[in-house]
C-alpha positions in Angstrom: -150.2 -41.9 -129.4 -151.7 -40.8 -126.0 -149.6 -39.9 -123.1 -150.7 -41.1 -120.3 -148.9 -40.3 -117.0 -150.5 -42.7 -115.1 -149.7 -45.4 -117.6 -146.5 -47.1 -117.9 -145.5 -50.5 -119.5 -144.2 -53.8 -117.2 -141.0 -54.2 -118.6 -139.8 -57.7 -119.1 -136.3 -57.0 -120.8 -135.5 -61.2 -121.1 -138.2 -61.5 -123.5 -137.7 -57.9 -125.2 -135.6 -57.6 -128.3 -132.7 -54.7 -127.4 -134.3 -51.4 -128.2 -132.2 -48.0 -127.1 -134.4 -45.5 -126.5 -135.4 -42.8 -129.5 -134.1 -39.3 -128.9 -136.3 -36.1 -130.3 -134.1 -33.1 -130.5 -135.7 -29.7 -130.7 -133.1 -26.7 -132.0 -130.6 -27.5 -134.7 -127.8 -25.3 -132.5 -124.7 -26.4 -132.2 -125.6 -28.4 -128.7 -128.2 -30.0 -130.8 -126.0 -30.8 -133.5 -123.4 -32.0 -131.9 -125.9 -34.2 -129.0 -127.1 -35.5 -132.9 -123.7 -36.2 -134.0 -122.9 -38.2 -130.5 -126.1 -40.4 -130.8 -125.7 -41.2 -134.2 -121.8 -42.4 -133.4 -123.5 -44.2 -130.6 -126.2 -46.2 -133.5 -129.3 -44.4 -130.9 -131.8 -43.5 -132.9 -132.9 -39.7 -133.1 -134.2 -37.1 -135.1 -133.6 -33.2 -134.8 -136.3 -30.8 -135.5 -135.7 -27.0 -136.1 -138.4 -24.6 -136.3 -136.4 -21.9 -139.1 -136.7 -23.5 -142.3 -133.3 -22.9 -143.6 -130.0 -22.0 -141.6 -129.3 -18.4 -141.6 -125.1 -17.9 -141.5 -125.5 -15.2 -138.1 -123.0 -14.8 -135.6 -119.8 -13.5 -135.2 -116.6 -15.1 -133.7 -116.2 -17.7 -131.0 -113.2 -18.8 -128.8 -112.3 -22.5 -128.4 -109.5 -24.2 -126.1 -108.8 -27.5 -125.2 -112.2 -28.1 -123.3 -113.5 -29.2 -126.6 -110.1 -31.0 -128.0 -110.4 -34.5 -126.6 -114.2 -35.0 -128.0 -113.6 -33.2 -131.6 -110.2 -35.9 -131.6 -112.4 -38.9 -131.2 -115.2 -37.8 -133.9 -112.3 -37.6 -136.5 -113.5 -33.6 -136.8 -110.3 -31.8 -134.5 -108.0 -31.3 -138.3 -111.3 -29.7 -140.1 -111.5 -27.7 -136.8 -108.1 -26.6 -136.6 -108.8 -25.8 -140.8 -110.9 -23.9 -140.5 -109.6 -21.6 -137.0 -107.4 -19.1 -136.4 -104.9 -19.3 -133.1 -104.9 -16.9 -130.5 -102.7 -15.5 -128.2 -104.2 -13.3 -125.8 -106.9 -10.6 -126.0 -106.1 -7.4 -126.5 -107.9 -4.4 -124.8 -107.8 -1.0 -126.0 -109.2 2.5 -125.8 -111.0 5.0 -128.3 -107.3 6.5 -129.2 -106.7 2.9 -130.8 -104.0 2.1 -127.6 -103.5 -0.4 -126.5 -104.3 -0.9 -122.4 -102.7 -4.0 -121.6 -103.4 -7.8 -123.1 -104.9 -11.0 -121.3 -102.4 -13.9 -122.3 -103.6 -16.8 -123.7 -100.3 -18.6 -124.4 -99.1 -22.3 -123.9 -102.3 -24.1 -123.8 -101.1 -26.5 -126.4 -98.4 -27.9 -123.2 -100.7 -27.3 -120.3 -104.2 -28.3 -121.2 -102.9 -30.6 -124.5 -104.3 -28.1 -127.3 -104.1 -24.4 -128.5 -106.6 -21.8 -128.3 -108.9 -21.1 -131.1 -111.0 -18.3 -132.9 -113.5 -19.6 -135.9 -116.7 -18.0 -137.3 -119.6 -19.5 -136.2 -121.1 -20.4 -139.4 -118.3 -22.1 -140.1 -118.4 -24.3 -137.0 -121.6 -24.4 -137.9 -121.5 -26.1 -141.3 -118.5 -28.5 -139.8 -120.9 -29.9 -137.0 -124.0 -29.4 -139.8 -122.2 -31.8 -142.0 -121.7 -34.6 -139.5 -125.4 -35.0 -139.1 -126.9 -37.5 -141.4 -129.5 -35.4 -143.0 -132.4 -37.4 -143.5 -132.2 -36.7 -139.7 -132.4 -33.2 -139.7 -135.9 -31.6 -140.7 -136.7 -27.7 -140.9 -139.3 -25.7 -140.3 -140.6 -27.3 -137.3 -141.9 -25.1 -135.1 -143.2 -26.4 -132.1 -147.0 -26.2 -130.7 -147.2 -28.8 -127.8 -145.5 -31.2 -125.9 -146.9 -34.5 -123.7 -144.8 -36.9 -121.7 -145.5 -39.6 -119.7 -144.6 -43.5 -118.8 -145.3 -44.6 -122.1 -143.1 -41.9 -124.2 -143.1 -38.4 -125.1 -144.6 -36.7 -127.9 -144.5 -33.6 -130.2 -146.9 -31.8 -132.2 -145.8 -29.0 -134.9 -147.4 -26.1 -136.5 -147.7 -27.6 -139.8 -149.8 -30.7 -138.2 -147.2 -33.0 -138.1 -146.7 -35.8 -134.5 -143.4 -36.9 -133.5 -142.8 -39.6 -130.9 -140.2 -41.2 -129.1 -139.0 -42.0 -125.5 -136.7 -38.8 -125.1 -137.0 -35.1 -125.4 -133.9 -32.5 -125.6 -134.6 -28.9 -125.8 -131.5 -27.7 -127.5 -133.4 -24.8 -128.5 -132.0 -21.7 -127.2 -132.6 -19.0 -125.2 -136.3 -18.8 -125.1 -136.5 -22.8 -125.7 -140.4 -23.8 -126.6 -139.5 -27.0 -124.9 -138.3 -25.7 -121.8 -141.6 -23.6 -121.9 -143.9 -26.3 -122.4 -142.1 -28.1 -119.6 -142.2 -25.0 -117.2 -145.9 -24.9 -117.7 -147.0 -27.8 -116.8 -144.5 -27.7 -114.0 -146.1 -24.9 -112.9 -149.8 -26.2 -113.1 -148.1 -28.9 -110.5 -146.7 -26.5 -108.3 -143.6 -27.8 -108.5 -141.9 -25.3 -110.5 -138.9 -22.9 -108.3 -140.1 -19.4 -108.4 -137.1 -18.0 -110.1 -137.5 -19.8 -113.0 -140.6 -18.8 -113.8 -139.5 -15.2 -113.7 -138.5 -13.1 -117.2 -134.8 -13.8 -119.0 -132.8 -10.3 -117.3 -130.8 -8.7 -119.7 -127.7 -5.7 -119.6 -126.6 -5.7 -123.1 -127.3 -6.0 -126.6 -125.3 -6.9 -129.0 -124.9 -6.0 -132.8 -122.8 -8.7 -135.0 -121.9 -9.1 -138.0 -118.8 -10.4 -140.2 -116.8 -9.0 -143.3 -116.5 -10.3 -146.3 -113.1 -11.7 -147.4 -111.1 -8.8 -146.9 -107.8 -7.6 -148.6 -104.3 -6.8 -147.1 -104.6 -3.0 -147.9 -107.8 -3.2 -146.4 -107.4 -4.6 -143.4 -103.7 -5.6 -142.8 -104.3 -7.5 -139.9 -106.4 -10.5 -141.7 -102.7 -11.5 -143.1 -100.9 -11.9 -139.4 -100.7 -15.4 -138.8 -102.6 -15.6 -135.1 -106.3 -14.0 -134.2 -105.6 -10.1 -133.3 -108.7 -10.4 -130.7 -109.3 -6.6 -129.8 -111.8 -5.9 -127.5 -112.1 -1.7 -127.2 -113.8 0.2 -124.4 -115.9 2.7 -124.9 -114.7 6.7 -123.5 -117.8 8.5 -121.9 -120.2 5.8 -123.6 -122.1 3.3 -122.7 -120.2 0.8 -125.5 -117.7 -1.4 -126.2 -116.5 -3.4 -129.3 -114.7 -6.6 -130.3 -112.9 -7.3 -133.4 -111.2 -11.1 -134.5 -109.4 -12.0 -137.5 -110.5 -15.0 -139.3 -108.5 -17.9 -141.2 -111.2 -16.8 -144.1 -109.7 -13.1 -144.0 -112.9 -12.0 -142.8 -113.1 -9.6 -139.4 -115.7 -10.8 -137.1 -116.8 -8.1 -135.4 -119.4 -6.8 -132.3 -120.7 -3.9 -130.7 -122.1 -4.4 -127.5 -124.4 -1.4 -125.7 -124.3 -1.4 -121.8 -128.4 -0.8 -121.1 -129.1 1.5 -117.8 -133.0 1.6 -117.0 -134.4 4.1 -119.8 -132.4 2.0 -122.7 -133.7 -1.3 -120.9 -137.2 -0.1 -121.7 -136.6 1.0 -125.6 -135.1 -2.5 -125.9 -137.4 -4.6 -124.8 -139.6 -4.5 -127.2 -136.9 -6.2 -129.2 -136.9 -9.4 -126.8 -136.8 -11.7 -129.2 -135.0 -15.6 -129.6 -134.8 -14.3 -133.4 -131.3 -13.0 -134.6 -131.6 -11.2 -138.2 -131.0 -8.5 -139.8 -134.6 -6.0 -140.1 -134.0 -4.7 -136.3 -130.1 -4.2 -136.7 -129.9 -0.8 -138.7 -130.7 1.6 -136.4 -127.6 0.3 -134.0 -125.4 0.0 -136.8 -125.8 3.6 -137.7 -125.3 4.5 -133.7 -121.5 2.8 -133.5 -121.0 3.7 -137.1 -118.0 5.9 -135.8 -116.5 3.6 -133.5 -112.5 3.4 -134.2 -110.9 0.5 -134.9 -107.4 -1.5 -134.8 -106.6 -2.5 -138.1 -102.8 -3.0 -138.5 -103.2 0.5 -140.9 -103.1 4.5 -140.7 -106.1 4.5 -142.5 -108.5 5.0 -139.3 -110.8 1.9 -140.0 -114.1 2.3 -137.8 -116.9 -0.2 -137.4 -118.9 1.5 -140.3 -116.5 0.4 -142.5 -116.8 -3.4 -140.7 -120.4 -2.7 -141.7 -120.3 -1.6 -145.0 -117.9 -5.1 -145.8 -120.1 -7.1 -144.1 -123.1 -8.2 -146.2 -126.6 -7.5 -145.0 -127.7 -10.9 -144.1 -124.7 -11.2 -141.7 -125.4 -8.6 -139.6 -127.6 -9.3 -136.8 -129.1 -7.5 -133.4 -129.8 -10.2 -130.5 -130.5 -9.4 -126.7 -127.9 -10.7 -124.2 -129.6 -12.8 -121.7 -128.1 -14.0 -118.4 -129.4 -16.6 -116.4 -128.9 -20.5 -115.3 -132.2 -22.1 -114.5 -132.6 -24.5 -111.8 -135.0 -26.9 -113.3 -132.9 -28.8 -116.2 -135.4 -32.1 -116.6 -138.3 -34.0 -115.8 -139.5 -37.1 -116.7 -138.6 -37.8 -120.1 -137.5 -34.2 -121.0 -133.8 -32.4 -120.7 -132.8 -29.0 -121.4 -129.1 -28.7 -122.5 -127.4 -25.3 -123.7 -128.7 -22.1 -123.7 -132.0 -23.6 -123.0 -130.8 -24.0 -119.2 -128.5 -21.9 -119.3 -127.8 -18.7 -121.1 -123.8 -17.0 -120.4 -123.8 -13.5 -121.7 -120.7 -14.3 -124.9 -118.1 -11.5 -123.6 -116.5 -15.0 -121.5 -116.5 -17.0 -124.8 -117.8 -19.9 -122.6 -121.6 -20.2 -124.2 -120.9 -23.0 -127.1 -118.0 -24.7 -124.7 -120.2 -25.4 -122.4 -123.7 -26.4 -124.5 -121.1 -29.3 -126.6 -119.9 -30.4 -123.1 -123.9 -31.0 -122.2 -124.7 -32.6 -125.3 -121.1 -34.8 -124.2 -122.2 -35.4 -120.7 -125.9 -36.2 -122.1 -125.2 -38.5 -124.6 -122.7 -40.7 -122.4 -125.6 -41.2 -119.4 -128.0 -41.8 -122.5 -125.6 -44.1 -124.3 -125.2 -45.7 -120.6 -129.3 -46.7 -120.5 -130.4 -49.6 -120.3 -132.9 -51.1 -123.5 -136.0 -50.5 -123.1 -136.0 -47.6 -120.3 -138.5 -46.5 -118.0 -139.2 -43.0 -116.8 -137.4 -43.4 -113.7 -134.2 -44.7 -115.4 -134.1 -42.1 -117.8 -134.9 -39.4 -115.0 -132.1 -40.5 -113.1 -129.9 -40.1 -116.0 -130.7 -36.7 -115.9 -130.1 -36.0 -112.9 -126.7 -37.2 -113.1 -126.1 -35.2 -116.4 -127.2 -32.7 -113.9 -125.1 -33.2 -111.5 -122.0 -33.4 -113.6 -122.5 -29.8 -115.5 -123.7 -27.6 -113.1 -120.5 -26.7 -110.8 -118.7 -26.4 -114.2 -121.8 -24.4 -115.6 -121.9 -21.9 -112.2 -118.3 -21.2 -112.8 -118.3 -20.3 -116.3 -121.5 -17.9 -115.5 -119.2 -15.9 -113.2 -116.7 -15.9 -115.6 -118.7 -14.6 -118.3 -120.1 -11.8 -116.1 -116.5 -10.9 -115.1 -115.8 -10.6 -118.6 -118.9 -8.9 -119.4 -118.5 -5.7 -116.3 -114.6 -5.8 -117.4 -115.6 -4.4 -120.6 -118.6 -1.9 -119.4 -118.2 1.4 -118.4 -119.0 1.6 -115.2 -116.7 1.8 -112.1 -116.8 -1.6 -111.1 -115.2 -2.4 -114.9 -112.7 0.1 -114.3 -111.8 -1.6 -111.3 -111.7 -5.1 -113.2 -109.7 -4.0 -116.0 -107.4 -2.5 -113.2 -106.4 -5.4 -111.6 -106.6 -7.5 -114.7 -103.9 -5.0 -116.1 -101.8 -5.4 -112.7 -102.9 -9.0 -111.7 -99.8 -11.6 -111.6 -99.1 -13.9 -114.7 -99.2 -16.7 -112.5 -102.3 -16.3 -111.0 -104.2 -16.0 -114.1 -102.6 -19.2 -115.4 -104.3 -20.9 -111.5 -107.6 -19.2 -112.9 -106.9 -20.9 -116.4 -105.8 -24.4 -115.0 -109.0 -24.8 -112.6 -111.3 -23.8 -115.9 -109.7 -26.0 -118.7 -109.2 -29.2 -116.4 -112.6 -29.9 -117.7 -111.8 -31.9 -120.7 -115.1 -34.2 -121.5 -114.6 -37.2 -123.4 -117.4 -39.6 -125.3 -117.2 -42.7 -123.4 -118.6 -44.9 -126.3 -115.7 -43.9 -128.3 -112.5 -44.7 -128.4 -110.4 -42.3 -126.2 -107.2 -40.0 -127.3 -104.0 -39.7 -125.5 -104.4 -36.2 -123.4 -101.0 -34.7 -123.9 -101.2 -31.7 -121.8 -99.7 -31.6 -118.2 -102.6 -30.6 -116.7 -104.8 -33.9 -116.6 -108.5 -33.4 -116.9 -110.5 -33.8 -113.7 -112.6 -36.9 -113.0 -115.3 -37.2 -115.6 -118.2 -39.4 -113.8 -120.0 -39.9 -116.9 -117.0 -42.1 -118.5 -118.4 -44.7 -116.3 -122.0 -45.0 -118.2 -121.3 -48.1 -120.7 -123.7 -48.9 -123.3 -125.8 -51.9 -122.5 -125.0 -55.8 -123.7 -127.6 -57.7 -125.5 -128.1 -60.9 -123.6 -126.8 -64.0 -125.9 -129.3 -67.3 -125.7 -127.4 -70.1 -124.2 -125.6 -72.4 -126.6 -128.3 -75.3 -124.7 -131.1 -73.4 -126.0 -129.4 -72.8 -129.3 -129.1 -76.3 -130.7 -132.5 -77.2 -129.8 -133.6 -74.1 -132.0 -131.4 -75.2 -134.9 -132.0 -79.5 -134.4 -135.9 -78.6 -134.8 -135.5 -76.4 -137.7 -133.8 -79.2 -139.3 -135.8 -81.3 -138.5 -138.5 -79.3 -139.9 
């Protein structure tokens, strides 16, 4: 198939049979897994192509509230969720004396916003939104070489000589997205390309993660307690702080996050890397070895003992990124996730907000009309766009908050300050303006929103699917009096 800009097809839909347009899906991530899951629900054809040839279980914990409720209801997935997560209360932050400092509430969601907050491993979110992908959909080890686009489709070409074509393409694929590379060159060839996003990812921390294996009550008496104990400890005289979360597995997810100042920026950037494994993690994890930690015991856990629970090939290192590009689409391509935008994890807002894209995406898709042109699928993008980002921009600053609050610099001190001191009530304002931003699938049937707090206007509810034209009944009986005639 040659792509050929300056080439586009007359459309005449009245004497086209209905086609909805085919969806490629680079980065089997949970925003492409879940965009696959939508599409598939929708009957729009797609395919998803991931460049690791197996999935590797990495990651640690993520947090969940009712931003995510309303679309997991309508997929028939919210139960298996709520299976396989823990509740949580509030986060808890502490010093190197295993204190506790104070604790950020996270009560009566469930009321408010019309469901609780959660804490579930990410590979086992993972496997839930793996399994609702058909699999002779999904296809591994497809590492992307090139990329064309034009009026007449898109196409992609992968290092094992494989072609893929189709009228869409999603980069789902991360942090340093191939897609969103090939599109940023060419962009750039054009001149058309803002000059901040052509610049490097920045980065202030890394992160080393890992999780336990199922662990006992002597071990670790917390795992037994009912809720999440979500412990987030700050470093004294160090540039370090660590998070630990209970799991409804009995594992302990756990991180340990290093501050960087210009001389460890330097050592570590060598490491930039969109890879998460295990070969560059030892070195850290012999540097927080020592770290105490909270365990519900006298027996003065630390994060070596975290590590020596946790088996090797869940233990990973991984640069922090932080940015939110400006350039999200063109043409026939999209960026959703962290390929657009990348939230350092401290603000548990990352995976929220790549399933709300793949929401937001996949109702202006659903909403295209058969057979669509450049131009119509462009200005579906831009109102996928225009939808996320105010949400996306907000959840950035949150995650930064979140991110200095646990650093050890003065300005954290001065967060974690008023954060200890701020009013109840005002953090429940800063909660209600966040988690009014409930996105529902408007091709499926929608779920009675319980909480007080209504979700804000969702604009993309509006995109319906197109309707098939029916031939008159005239035109009808002269088809079926010839035929019998015949």
């Amino acid at each position: 198939m040659e792509i050929n800009p300056a080439v586009t097809f007359k459309h005449d839909r009245s004497v086209m049979y209905a086609k909805r347009p085919k969806v490629l899906i680079v980065g089997a991530g949970l925003a492409g897994l879940t965009l696959g899951m939508l599409l598939d629900k929708a009957g729009i054809p797609f395919e998803i192509y991931e460049r690791a040839p197996k999935v590797k279980p990495l990651g640690s914990a993520m947090y969940f509230s009712g931003t995510i409720a309303p679309m997991f209801r309508q997929c028939g997935i919210y139960d298996e969720f709520v299976n396989i997560a823990k509740t949580v209360s509030g986060m808890t932050i502490c010093n190197e004396q295993r204190e506790v400092e104070y604790v950020l509430p996270l009560e009566g969601h469930q009321e408010l916003f019309g469901a609780g907050g959660y804490i579930v491993a990410r590979p086992k979110l993972y496997d839930l939104l793996y399994s609702q992908v058909p699999p002779e959909h999904l296809h591994m080890g497809k590492k992307v070489l090139s990329m064309d686009q034009g009026g007449n489709g898109v196409i992609l070409r992968f290092s094992d000589g494989s072609e893929a074509e189709g009228d869409i393409l999603v980069g789902a694929d991360g942090a340093y997205s191939a897609v969103r590379q090939g599109l940023y060159d060419k962009l750039k060839k054009e001149k058309r390309l803002p000059t901040g996003d052509g610049l490097p990812l920045p980065f202030t921390t890394v992160y080393l993660v890992g999780q336990t294996r199922p662990l006992t009550a002597e071990e670790f008496p917390d795992v037994d307690l009912p809720s999440c104990q979500f412990r987030t400890t700050i470093g004294t005289d160090k540039p370090y702080s660590w998070k630990t979360f209970t799991t409804k597995q009995k594992t302990v997810c756990w991180i340990a996050m290093q501050f960087l100042d210009d001389e460890s920026s330097k050592e570590n950037d060598a490491f930039r890397n969109s890879e998460w494994g295990p070969e560059a993690a030892q070195a850290m994890c012999e540097q927080v070895r020592d770290f105490p930690v909270i365990s519900g015991s006298t027996k003065g856990v630390t994060i070596g003992d975290l590590i020596d629970w946790s088996p090797k090939d869940m233990i990973s290192k991984v640069m922090l990124e932080e940015k939110v590009f400006e350039t999200w689409f063109d043409c026939r391509t999209v960026l959703i996730g962290d390929a657009c935008h990348k939230f350092n994890p401290s603000g548990g807002v990352g995976a929220t907000n790549a399933i709300n894209d793949a929401i937001v995406l996949a109702n202006f898709i659903n909403g295209l009309p058969f057979h669509p042109i450049a131009s119509e699928i462009e200005d579906a993008f831009k109102a996928y766009k225009k939808e996320r980002i105010e949400w996306v921009k907000k959840a950035f600053s949150s995650s930064a908050m979140f991110r200095t609050q646990a650093g050890p610099s003065l300005a954290a001190k001065t967060v974690r300050f008023v954060a200890k001191h701020v009013a109840a009530w005002a953090m429940r304002k800063v909660e209600m303006r966040v988690l009014s931003n409930r996105p529902s699938v408007a091709f499926l049937p929608m779920q009675e929103d319980k909480g007080s707090v209504k979700p804000v206007f969702q604009p993309s509810l509006l995109a319906k699917a197109p309707v098939e034209e029916k031939t008159d009944s005239s035109e009808e009986a002269v088809v079926e009096g010839a035929t019998q005639a015949v």
